[in-house]
N, C-alpha and C positions, 0 to 999 in steps of 0.2 A: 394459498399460503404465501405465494410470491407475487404477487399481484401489488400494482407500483411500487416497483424494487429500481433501487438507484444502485448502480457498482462506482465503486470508489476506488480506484489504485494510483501507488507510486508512480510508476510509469508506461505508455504506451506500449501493447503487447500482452500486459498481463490477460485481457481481458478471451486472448486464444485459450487458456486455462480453461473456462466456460463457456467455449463460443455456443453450445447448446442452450444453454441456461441464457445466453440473449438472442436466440434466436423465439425461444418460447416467451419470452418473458417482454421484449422490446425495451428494454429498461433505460432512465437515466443513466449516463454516464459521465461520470467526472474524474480527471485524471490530472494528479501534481505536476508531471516532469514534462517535457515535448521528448524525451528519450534518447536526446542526444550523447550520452556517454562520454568517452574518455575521447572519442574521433571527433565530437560534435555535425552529427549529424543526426539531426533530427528526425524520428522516425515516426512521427504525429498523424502524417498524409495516410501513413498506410492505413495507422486505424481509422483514420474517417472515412474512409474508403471498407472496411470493414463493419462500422457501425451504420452506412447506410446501406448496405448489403442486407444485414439483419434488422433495419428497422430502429436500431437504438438512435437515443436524444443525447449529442452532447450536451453538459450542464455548463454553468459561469464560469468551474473552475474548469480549463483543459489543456495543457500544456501549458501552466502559467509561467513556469520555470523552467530554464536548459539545466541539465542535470547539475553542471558548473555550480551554476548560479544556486540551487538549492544546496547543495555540501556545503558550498562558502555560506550561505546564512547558519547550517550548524559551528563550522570552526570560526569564525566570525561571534560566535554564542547571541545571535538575535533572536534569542527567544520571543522576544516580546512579539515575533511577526505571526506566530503560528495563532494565540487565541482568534486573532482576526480570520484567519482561514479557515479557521472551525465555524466561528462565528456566520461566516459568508456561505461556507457549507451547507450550515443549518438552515439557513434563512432557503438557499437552494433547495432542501428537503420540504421544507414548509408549502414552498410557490407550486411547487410540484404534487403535492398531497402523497410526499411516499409515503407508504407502513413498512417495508422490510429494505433492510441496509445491508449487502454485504461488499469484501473488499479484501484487501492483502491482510493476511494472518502476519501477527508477529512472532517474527521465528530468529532473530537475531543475525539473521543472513546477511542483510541491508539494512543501513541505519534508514534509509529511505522507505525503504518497507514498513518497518516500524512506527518511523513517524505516522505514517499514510496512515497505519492504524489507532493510532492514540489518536489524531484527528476525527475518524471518523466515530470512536467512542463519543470526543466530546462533543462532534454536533449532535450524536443520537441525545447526551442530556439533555441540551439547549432547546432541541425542540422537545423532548418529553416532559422538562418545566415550563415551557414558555405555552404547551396546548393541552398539557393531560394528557395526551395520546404516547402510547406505547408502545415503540418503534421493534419491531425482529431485529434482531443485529447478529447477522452470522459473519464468517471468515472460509477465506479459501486458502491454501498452501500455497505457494508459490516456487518455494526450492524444493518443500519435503515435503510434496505429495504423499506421498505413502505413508505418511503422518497423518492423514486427516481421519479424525473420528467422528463421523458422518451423519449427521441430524437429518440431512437431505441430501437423496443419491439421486444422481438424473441416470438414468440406462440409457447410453445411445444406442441407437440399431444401427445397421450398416450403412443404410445412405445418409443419419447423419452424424457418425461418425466419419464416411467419406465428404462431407462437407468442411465437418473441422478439419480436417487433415489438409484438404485441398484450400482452405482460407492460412493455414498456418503456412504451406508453402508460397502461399503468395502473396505470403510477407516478406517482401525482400528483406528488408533488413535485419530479418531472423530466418531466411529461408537455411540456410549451410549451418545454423545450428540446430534448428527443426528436425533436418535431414539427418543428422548425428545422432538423434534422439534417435529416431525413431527405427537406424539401424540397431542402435546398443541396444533400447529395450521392447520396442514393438508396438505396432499399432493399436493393442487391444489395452495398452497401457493407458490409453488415452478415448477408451470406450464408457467411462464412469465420473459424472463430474459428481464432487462432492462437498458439500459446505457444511461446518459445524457452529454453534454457539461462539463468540469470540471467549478466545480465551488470554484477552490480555493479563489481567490480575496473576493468574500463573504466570506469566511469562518475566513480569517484572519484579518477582520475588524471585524467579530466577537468576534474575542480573543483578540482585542483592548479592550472588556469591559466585557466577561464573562469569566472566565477559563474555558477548555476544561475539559469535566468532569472526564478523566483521573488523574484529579489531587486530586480528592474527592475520588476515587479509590482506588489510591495510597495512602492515608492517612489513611483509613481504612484497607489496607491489613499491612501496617508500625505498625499500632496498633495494629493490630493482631497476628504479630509478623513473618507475610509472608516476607516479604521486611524488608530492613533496610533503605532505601532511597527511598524519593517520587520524578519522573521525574517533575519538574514547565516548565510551557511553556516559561512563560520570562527568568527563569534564564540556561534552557536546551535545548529548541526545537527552541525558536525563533533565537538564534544565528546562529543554521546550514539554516533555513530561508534566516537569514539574506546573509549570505557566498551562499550561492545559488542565491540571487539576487532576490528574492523575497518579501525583506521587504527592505527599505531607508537603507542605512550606517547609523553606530552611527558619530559623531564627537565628536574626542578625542581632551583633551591638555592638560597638564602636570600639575600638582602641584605641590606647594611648598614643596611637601615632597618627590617629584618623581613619585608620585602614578600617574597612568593614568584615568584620570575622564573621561567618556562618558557618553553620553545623547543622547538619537533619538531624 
């Protein structure tokens, strides 16, 4: 059922989520960020140092971006940059001969997450038009595991669950929040990996009437005086959305003053 599966996420680390599911599975791996953060310090080495542990293929995309550098293309509104990464994605999927895609769920956590997931929707079209083939497309949790309704459960047993645990601490540059986890909630928390159907289409009528809580976030680390800019989903994330073919076009037309008015 998983057989040439490609994992796609925001940024390095995610992929300890699963570290079962690529140790069985050996999968492509493609990742947006190098995970440099707010410190810039990029945390890329580790995963590659983890994906040849278990076997897995980095893909073309793998740390294309410092985290920096990605936000600034949303407040920036460069939209026009993401079809090309779907695009390059795809073609990725193709070279590769995957059948099953999965990757960060969107859960409004991170605009980064998010995006990560409307990308990997639109490569699954690009090559489902471009070959006839009918790509799996599931999602994993990222912040709210306990949210996931589960199409596919992996059951670790002890030694590899002692495996994940022992790759997750020797992640340094998530080892002291690993450790946090795993006093608050326990080992056996992290004994079940789970992947479901994506469930973007929910998630984006969702943010028709609630903002994603990134943006509540964001306004307290701006206050704080972390950030100088808060990402919005209408005025940031929903445009690269929209250019990926995931949300209606706007209709524009012109004013009397030249200015270009649009309305969804």
């Amino acid at each position: 059922m998983l057989r040439n599966l490609a994992i796609v996420v925001a940024h390095p680390g995610h992929e300890l989520v699963v570290h079962h599911l690529l140790e069985r599975t050996h999968p492509f791996y493609f990742c947006l960020t190098d995970g440099s953060g707010g410190n810039g310090e990029p945390r890329i080495d580790s995963t590659s140092a983890l994906l040849q542990r278990v076997g897995a293929t980095p893909g073309a995309i793998y740390g294309r971006f410092s985290d920096r550098e990605f936000y600034r293309l949303l407040l920036d509104r460069r939209a026009n940059v993401f079809p090309d990464l779907a695009a390059e994605l795809a073609a990725g999927f193709i070279d590769a001969g995957i059948r099953c895609v999965t990757g960060d769920a969107m859960e409004g956590f991170n605009p980064a997450h998010d995006v990560c997931r409307a990308l990997i929707d639109s490569a699954v079209a690009i090559v489902e038009a471009k070959t006839g083939r009918t790509l799996q497309n599931y999602e994993f949790a990222v912040y709210d595991a306990a949210a996931n309704d589960a199409s596919v459960r992996l059951q670790l047993d002890d030694a590899a669950l002692d495996r994940k645990i022992a790759a997750a601490m020797a992640y340094r540059q998530m080892h002291d929040e690993v450790e946090a986890a795993l006093r608050r909630i326990g080992r056996t928390s992290y004994a079940v990996e789970s992947l479901r159907p994506a469930s973007t289409r929910a998630m984006l009528e969702r943010f028709e009437t609630i903002a994603p809580s990134y943006e509540a976030t964001g306004e307290q680390r701006v206050a704080a005086g972390r950030y100088r800019d808060v990402i919005r989903y209408r005025e940031h994330v929903m445009p690269v959305f929209r250019a990926l073919g995931m949300l209606e076009p706007v209709a524009c037309s012109i004013s009397s003053t030249d200015k270009s008015v649009c309305a969804t």
